[in-house]
C-alpha positions in Angstrom: 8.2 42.1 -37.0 8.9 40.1 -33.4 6.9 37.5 -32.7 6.2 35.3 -30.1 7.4 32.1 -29.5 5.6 30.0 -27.0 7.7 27.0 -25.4 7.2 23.5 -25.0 5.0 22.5 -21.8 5.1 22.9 -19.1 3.0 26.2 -18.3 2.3 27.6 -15.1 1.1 31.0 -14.8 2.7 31.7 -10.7 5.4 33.2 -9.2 7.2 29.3 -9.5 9.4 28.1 -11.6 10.1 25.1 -13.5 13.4 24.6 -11.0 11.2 25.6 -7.9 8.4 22.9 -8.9 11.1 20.3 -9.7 12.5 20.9 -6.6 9.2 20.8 -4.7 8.7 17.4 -5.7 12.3 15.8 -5.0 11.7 17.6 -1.2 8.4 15.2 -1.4 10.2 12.2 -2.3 12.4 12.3 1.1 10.1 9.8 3.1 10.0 7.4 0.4 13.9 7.4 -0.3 14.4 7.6 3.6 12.2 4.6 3.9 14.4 2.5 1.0 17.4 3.6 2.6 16.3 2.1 5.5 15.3 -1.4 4.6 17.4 -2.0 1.7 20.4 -0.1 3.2 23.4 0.6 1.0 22.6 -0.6 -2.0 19.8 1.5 -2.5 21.5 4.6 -1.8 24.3 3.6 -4.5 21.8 3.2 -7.3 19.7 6.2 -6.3 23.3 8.1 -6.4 24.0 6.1 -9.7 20.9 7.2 -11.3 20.6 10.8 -10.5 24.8 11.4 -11.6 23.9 9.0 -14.5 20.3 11.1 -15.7 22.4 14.5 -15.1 25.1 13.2 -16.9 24.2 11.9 -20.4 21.5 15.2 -20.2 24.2 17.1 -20.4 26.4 15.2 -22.9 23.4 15.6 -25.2 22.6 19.0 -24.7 26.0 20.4 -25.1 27.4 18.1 -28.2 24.0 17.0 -29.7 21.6 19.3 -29.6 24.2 22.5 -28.8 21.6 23.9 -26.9 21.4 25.8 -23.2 22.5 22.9 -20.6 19.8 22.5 -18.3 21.2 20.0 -15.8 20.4 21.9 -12.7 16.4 22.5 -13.1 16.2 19.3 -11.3 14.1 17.5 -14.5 16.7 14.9 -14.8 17.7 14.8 -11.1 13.5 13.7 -10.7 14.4 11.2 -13.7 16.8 9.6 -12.2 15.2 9.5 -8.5 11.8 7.9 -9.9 14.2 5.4 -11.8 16.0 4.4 -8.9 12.7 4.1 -7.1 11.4 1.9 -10.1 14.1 -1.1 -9.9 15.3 -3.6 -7.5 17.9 -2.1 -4.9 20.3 -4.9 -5.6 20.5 -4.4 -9.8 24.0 -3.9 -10.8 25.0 -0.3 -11.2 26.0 -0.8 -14.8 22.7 -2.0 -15.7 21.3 1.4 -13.5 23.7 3.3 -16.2 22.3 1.5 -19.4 18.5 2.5 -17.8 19.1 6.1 -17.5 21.0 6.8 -20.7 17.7 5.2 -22.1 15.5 7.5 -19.9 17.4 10.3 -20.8 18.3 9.7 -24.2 15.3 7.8 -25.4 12.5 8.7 -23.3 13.3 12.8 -23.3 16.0 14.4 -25.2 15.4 12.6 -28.6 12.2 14.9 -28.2 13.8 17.9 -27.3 14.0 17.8 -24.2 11.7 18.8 -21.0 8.3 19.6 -21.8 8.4 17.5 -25.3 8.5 14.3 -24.5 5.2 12.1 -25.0 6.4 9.5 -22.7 7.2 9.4 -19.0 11.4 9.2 -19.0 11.9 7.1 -16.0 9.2 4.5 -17.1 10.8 3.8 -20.6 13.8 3.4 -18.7 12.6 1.2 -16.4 10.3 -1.0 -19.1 13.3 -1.0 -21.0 15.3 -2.6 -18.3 12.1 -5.1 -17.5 12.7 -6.6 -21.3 16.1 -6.6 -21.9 17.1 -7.7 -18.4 14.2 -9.7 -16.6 15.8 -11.4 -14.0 17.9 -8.8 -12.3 14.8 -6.6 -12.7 12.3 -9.3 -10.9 15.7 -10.3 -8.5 14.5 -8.4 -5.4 16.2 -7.9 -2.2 14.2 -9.0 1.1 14.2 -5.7 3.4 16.5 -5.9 5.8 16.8 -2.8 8.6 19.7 -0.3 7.1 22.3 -3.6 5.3 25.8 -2.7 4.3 25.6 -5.6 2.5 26.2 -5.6 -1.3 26.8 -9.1 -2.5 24.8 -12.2 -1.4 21.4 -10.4 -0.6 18.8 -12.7 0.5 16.3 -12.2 -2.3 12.3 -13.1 -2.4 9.5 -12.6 -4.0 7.6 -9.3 -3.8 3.4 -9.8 -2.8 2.3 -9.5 -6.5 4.3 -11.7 -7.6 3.9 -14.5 -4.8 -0.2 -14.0 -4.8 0.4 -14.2 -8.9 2.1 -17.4 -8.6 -0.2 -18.6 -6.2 -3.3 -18.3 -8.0 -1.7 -19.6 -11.4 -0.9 -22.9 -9.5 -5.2 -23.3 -8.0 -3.4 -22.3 -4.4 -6.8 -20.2 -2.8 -5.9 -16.4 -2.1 -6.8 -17.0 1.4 -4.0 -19.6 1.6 -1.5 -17.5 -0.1 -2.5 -14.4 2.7 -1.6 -16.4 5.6 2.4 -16.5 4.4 2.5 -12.7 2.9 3.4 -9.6 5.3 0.0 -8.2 7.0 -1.5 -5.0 5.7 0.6 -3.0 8.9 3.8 -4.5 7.6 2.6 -3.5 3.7 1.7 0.2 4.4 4.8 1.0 5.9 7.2 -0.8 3.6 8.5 -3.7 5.2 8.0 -6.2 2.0 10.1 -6.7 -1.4 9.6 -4.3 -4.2 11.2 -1.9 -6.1 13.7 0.1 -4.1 11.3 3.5 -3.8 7.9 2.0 -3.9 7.3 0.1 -1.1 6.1 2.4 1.8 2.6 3.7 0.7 2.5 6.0 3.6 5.6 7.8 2.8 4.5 8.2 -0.9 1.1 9.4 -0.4 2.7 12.2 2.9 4.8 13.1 -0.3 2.1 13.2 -2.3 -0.1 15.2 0.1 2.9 17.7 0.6 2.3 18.2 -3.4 -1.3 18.6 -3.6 -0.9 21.4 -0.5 1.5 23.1 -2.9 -0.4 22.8 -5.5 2.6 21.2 -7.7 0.1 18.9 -8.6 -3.8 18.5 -8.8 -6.0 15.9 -6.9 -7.6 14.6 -10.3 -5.1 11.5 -11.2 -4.0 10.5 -8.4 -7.3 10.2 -6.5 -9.3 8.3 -9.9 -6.1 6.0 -10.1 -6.6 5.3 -7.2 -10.2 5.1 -6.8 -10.6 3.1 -10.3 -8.1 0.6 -9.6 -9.9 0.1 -6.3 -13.5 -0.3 -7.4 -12.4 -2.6 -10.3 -10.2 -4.6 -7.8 -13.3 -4.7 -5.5 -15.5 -5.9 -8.0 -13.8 -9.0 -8.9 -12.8 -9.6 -5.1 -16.4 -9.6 -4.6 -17.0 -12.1 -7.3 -14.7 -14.3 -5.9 -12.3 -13.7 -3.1 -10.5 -17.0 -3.2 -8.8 -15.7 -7.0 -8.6 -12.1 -6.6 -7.6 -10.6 -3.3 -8.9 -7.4 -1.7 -9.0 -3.5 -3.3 -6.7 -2.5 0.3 -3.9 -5.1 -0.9 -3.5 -3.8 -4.8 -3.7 -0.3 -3.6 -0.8 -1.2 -0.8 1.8 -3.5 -2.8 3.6 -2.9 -6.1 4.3 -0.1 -7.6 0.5 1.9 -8.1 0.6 4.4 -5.2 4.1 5.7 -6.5 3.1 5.6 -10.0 -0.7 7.4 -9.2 1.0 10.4 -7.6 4.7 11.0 -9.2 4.2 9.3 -12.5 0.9 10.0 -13.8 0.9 13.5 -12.8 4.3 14.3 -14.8 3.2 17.9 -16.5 4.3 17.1 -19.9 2.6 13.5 -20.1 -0.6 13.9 -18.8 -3.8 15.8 -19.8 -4.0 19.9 -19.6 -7.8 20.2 -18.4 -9.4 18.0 -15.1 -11.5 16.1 -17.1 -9.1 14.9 -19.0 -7.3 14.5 -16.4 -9.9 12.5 -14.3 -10.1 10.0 -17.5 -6.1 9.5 -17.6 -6.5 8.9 -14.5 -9.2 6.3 -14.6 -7.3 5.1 -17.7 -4.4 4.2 -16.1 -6.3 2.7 -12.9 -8.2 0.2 -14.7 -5.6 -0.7 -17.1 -3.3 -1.5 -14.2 -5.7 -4.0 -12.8 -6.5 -5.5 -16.1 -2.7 -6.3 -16.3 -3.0 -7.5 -12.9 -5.3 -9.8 -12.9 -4.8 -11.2 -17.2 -1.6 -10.1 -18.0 1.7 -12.2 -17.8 3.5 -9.5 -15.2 2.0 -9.7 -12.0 2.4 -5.8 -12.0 1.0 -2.6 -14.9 1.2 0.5 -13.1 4.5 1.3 -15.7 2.9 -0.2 -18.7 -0.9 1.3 -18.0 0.8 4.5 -17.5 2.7 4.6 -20.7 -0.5 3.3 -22.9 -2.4 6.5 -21.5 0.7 8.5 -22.5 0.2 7.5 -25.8 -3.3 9.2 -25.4 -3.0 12.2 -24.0 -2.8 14.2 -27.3 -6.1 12.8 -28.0 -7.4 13.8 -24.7 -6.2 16.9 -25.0 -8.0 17.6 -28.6 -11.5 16.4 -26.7 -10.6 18.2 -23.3 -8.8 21.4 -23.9 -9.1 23.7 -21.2 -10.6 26.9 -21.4 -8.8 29.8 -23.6 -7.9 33.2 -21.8 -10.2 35.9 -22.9 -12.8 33.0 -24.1 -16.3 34.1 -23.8 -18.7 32.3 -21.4 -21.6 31.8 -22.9 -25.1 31.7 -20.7 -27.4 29.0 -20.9 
């Protein structure tokens, strides 16, 4: 007797592919790398090059003398690894550091599963929180941006807006104060601060993120109630008192939440099947970001929020499980 073997997720009844979705979302992620290229120059473009080679390299080590499976390189999974990873770290962190973090992202975070569509956790984040504990001064190290550098030793380096505001408010210095000496919200949504090499221009991730949503490579759910929880709860406490916690329209704009509400959330094989599971992931993650935030030690939980509601997502998926094909609907 033959029987039928159903596959690891993802599933997607269309005409796509996995390699044509894949594909669709490094095409959105052009604005956003064109943006880092531009204010951190050089280096950023070696450790996104680093990162992809590095992510496509130990994927195919594994799959060819490990697991001795089909070799999968070119779907553009681990090239999407690697370019979120890159994204996720300082421009300026040495390029054998960028190696360590992928070989975890790859090894650890997705192959050690099985592979694309089995892992529970979202690769390029377990690289990237691996990096944050084992290394964090080169990962909090960041490069001021500076219009297309060449430089790649002695980068003038300052703080990013989170972590300024977070020192700020931990020394009794008023939010108001601490405003006055950070980039204005102009300079913020394009990308002209510190951060992480891909997260800094919010308008370049959410045109990629629209681009997405208009191709229906993703849904609306998580990214709009990530965003919309993170910004309620951060307007709450603004309102209770703006001189400790500053506005909704500065959390959404700085650090790394608009790049983690529409590229990491929304990976297929980490988040919720059905939109209301979905829609709590999503609210999940937004609220848990701004509880880090605000209480935590880091002055940023977009990676750490988004990996807790990994954790959950089998659960969500017990309570939320979309509807089966053929299921009878059932009238009043």
């Amino acid at each position: 007797m033959k029987l039928l073997t159903v596959s690891g997720s993802p599933h997607y009844h269309a005409k796509e592919s996995v390699s044509s979705l894949m594909y669709g979302v490094i095409f959105s992620l052009i604005p956003a790398m064109l943006v880092s290229f531009y204010f951190f120059g050089l280096p950023a473009i070696l450790i996104t090059l680093t990162a992809v080679v590095s992510c496509m390299f130990f994927e195919f080590i594994i799959q060819k003398y490990l697991i001795k499976g089909p070799v999968t390189i070119f779907d553009g999974s681990a090239i999407i690894t690697g370019v979120l990873l890159a994204f996720n770290v300082p421009a300026n962190l040495p390029l054998g550091l960028m190696v360590i973090g992928s070989a975890v992202a790859i090894g650890m975070g997705k192959m050690t599963f099985g592979g694309l569509g089995k892992n529970p956790f979202n690769p390029a984040l377990v690289g990237r929180v691996f990096l944050m504990i084992s290394f964090p001064v080169q990962m909090t190290t960041y490069p001021k941006p500076t219009a297309f550098t060449t430089q790649l030793t002695d980068v003038v380096t300052g703080p990013t807006p989170l972590t300024a505001l977070k020192d700020g408010v931990t020394q009794g210095v008023p939010v108001s104060e601490i405003m006055t000496q950070l980039p204005e919200y102009g300079r913020l949504l394009i990308g002209n601060m510190g951060g992480s090499a891909g997260e800094i221009s919010a308008i370049a991730i959410i045109l990629g993120g629209i681009y997405m949503v208009i191709k229906k490579i993703i849904s609306w759910h998580i990214p709009v109630t990530f965003i919309g929880s993170a910004a309620i709860f951060a307007a709450l406490f603004w309102l209770i008192n703006p001189e400790v916690y500053p506005d909704p329209v500065f959390q959404l704009l700085t650090g790394g939440l608009m790049l983690g509400a529409i590229y990491m959330a929304t990976d297929y094989t980490t988040s919720p099947m059905a939109p209301w599971g979905m829609i709590i992931f999503g609210v999940g993650c937004g609220l848990l970001t701004m509880i880090i935030r605000f209480f935590g030690a880091y002055p940023e939980g977009v990676a750490f929020s988004i990996l807790i509601m990994n954790a959950f997502v089998p659960l969500i998926n017990r309570g939320f499980k979309p509807k089966r094909f053929g299921e009878e609907v059932k009238n009043g």
